[in-house]
C-alpha positions as a Markdown table, in Angstrom:
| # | Residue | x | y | z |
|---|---|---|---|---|
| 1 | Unk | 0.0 | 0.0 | 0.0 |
| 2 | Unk | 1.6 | 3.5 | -0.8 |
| 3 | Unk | 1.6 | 6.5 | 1.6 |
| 4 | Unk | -1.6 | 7.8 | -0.4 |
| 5 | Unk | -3.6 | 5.4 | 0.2 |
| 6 | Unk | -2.3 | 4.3 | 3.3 |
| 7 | Unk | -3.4 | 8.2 | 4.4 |
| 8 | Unk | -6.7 | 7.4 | 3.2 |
| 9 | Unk | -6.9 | 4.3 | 5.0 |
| 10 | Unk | -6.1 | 5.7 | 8.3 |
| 11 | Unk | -8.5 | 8.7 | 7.8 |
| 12 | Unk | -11.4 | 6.8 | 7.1 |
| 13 | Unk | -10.7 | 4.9 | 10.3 |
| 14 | Unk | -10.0 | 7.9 | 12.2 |
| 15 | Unk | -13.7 | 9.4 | 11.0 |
| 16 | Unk | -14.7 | 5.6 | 11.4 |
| 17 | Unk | -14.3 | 5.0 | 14.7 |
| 18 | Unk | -15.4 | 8.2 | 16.6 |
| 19 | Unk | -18.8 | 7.8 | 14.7 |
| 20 | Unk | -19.4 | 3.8 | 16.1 |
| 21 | Unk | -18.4 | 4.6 | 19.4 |
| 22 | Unk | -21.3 | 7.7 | 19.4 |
| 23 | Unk | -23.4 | 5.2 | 17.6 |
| 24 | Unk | -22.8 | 2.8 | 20.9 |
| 25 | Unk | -22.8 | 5.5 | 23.1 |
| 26 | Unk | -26.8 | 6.8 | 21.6 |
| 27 | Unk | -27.6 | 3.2 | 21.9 |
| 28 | Unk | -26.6 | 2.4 | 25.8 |
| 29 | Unk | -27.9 | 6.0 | 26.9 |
| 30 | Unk | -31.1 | 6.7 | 24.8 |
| 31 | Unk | -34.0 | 7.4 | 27.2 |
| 32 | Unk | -35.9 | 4.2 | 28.2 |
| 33 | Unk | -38.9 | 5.9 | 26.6 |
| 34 | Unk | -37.8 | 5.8 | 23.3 |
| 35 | Unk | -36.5 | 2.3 | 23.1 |
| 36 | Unk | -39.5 | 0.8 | 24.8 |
| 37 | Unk | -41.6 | 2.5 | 22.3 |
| 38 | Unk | -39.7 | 0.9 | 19.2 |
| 39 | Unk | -40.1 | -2.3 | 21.0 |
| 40 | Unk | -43.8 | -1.8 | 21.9 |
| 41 | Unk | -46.1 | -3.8 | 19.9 |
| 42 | Unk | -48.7 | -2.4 | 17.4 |
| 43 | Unk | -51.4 | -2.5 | 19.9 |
| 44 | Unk | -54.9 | -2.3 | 17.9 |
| 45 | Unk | -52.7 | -0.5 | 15.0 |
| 46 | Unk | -54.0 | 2.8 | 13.1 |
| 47 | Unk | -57.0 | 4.4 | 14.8 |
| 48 | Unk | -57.0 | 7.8 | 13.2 |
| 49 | Unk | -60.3 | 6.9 | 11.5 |
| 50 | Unk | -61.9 | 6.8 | 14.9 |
| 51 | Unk | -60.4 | 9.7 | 15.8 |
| 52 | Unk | -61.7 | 12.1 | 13.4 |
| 53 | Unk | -65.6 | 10.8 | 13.8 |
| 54 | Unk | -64.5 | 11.9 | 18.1 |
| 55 | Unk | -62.6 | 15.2 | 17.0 |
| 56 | Unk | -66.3 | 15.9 | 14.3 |
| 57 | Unk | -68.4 | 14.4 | 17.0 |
| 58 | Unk | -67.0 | 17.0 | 19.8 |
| 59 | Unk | -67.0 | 20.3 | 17.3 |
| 60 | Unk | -70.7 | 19.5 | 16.8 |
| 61 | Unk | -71.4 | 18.9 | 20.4 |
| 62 | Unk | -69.4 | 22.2 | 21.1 |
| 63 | Unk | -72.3 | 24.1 | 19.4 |
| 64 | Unk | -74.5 | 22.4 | 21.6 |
| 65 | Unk | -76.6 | 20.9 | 18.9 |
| 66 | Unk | -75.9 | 17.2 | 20.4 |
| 67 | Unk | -78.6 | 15.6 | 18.0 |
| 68 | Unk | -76.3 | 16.3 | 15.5 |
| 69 | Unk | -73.0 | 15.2 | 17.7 |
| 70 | Unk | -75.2 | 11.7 | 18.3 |
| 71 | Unk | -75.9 | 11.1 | 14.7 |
| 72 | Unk | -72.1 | 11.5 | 14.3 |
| 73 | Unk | -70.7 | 9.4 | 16.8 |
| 74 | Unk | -73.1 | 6.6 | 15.2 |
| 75 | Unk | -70.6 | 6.7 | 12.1 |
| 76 | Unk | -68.2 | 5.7 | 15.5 |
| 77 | Unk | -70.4 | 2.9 | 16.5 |
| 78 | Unk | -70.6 | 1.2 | 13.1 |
| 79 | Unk | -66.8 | 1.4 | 12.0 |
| 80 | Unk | -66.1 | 0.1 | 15.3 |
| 81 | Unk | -68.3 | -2.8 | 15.6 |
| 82 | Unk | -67.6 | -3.4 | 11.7 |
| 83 | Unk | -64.1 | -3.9 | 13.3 |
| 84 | Unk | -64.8 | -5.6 | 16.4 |
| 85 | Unk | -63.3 | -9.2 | 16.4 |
| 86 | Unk | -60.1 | -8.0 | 14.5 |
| 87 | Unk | -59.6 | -5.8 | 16.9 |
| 88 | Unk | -60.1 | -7.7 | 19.9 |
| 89 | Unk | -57.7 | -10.1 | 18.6 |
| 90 | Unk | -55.2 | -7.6 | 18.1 |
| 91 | Unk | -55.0 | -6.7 | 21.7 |
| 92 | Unk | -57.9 | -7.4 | 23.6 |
| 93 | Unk | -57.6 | -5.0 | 26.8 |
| 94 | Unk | -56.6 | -1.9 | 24.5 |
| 95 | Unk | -60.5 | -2.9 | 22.7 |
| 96 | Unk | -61.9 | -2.8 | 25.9 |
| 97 | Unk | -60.7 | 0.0 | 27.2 |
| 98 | Unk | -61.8 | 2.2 | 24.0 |
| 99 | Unk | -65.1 | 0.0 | 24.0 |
| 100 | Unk | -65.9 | 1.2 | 27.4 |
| 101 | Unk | -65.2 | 4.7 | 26.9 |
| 102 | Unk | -67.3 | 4.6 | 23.5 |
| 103 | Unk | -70.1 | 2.9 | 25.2 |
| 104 | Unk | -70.2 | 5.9 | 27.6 |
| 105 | Unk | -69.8 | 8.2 | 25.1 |
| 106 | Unk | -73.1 | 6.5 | 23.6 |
| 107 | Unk | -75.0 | 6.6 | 26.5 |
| 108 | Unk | -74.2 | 10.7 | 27.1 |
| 109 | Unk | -75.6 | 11.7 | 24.4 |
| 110 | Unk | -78.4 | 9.1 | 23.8 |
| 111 | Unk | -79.6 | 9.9 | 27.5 |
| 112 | Unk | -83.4 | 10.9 | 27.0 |
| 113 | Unk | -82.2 | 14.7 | 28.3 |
| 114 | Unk | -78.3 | 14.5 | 27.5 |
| 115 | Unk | -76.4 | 16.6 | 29.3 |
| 116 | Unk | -74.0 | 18.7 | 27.2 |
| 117 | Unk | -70.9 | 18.8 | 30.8 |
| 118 | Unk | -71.5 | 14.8 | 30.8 |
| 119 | Unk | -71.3 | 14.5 | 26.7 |
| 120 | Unk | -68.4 | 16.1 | 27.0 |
| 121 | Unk | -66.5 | 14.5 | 29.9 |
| 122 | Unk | -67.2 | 11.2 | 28.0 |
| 123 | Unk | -66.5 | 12.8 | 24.7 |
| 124 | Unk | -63.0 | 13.9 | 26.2 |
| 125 | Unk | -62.4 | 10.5 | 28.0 |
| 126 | Unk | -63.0 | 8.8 | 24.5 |
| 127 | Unk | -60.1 | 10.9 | 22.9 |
| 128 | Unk | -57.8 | 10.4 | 25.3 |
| 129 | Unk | -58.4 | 6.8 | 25.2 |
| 130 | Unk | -57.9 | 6.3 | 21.6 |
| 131 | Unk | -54.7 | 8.1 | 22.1 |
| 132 | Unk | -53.2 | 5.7 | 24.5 |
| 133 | Unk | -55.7 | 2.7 | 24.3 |
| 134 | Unk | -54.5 | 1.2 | 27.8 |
| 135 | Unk | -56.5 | -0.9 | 30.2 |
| 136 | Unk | -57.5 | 0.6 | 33.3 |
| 137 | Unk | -55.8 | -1.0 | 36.8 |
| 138 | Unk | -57.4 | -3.4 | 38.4 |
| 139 | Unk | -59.4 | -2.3 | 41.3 |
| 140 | Unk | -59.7 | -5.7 | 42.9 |
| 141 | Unk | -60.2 | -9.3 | 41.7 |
| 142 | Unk | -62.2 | -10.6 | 38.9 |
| 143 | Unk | -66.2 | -9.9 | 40.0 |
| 144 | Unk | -68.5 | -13.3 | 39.3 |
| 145 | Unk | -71.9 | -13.4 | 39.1 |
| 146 | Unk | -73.7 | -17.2 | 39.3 |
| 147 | Unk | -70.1 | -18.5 | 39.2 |
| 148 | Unk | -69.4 | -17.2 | 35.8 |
| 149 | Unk | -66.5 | -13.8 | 35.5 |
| 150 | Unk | -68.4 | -10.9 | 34.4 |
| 151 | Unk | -65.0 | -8.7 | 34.1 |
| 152 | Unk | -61.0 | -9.5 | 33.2 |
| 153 | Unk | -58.3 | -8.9 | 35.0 |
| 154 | Unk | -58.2 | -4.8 | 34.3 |
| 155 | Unk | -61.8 | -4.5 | 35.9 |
| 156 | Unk | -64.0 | -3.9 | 33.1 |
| 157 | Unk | -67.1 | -5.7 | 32.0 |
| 158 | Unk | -66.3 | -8.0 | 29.6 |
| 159 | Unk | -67.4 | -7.4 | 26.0 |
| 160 | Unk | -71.7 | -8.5 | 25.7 |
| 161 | Unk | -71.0 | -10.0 | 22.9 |
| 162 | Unk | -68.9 | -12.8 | 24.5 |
| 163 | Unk | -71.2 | -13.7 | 27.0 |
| 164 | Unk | -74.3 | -14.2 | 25.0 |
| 165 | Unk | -72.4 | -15.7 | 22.4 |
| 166 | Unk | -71.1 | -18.4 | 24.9 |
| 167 | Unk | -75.0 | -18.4 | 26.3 |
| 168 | Unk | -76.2 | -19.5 | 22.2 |
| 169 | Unk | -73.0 | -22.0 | 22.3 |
| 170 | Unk | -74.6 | -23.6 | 25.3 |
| 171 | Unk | -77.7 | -23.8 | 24.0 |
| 172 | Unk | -77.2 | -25.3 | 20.9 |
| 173 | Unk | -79.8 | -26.8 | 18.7 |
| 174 | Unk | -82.0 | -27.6 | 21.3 |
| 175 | Unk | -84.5 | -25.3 | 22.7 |
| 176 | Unk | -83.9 | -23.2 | 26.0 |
| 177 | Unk | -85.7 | -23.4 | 29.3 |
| 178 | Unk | -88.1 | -20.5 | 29.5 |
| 179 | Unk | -86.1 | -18.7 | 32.4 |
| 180 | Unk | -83.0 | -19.3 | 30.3 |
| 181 | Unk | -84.8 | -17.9 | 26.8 |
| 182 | Unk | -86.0 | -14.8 | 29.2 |
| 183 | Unk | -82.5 | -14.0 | 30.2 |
| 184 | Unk | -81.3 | -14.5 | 27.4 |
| 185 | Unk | -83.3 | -11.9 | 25.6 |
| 186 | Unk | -82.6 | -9.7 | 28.6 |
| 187 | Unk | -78.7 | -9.8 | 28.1 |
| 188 | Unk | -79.3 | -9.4 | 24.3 |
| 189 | Unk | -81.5 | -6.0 | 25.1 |
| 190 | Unk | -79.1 | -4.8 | 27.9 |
| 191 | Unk | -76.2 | -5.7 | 24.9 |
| 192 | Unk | -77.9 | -3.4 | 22.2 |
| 193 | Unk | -78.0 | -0.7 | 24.7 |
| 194 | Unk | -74.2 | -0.9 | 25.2 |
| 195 | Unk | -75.0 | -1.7 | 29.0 |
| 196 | Unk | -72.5 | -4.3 | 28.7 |
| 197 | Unk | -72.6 | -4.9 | 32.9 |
| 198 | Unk | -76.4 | -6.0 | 33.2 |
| 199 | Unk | -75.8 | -8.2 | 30.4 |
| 200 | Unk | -73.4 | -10.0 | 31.4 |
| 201 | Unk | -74.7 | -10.3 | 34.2 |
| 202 | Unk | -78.2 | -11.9 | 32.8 |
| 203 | Unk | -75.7 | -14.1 | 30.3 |
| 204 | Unk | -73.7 | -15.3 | 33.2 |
| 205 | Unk | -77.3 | -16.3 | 35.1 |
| 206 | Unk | -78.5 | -17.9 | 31.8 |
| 207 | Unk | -75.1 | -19.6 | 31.8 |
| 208 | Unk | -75.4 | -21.2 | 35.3 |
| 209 | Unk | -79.4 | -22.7 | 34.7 |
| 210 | Unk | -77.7 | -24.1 | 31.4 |
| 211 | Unk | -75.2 | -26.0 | 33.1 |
| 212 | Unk | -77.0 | -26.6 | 36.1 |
């Protein structure tokens, strides 16, 4: 090798090594924060769509025409339940989390005399959650009614859905008990109504006279 390149050779290594070692340095010091979050997994993946339907649905109910911000959030309602079962399976606690907070949402301003501070408390709270889609902490053990879990492990009720559809599993081909077929169209009611609580709780009761 002549002295020219030889030169070159020991420049490049020269600018070579300075920039790996700052390369290792960034890589042992970077803030927790930012490495967990390129670790972090895709969670329930792009929900700008429900976004923008929240961020519409608030501007209406801002100008306190909240017939208007309820016929809005139903564009909400559909996408989401459209979306429901890949989305539970995508990360289930994140779904019910923003499930909860929609349901609410729902309820505010399908209340017979919504109240425009509540709509948007729960309007807010929905926003927020489909920001950070986390579960809630537990505030104590699993709840049970008739033997059968009505909530997971973060608190919430667990998704209507899941319950009845268990409740028709059970049943089968044959037909139900009249108590059972009564509860049953309870917890489907109480379901429609996004009251997710009392129908779970009348699935988990239709649950326990199935099995006996």
């Amino acid at each position: 090798m002549n002295a020219t390149l030889r030169n070159l050779a020991l420049s490049a290594t020269l600018i070579a090594v300075p920039a790996a070692g700052f390369a290792l340095t960034e890589m042992l010091f970077l803030p927790a924060t930012q490495a967990t979050a390129a670790t972090q997994s895709p969670g329930l993946g792009d929900l700008s769509a429900y976004k923008t339907i929240v961020a519409d649905t608030q501007t209406i109910a801002a100008s306190g025409d909240l017939a208007a911000a309820e016929h809005r959030i139903t564009d909400l309602e559909t996408l989401w339940d459209e979306n429901a079962t890949a989305l539970r399976q995508a990360d289930r606690a994140a779904w019910n989390s923003v499930d909860a907070a929609a349901d609410d949402a729902f309820s505010a301003l399908r209340a017979s005399a919504p109240d425009k501070a509540t709509v948007d408390k729960a309007l807010a709270t929905l926003a927020s959650t489909l920001d950070a889609p986390v579960p809630a902490a537990a505030s104590g053990p699993v709840q049970y009614v008739s033997g059968i879990a009505v909530t997971d492990e973060s608190g919430r009720a667990i998704p209507c859905e899941d319950l009845i559809g268990q409740v028709r599993t059970a049943i089968g081909t044959a037909t139900p008990a009249a108590a059972v077929a009564d509860l049953q169209a309870k917890a489907l009611e109480r379901c429609n109504a996004d009251d997710d609580a009392h129908a779970d709780a009348f699935s988990a009761q239709a649950l326990a006279q199935i099995k006996g």
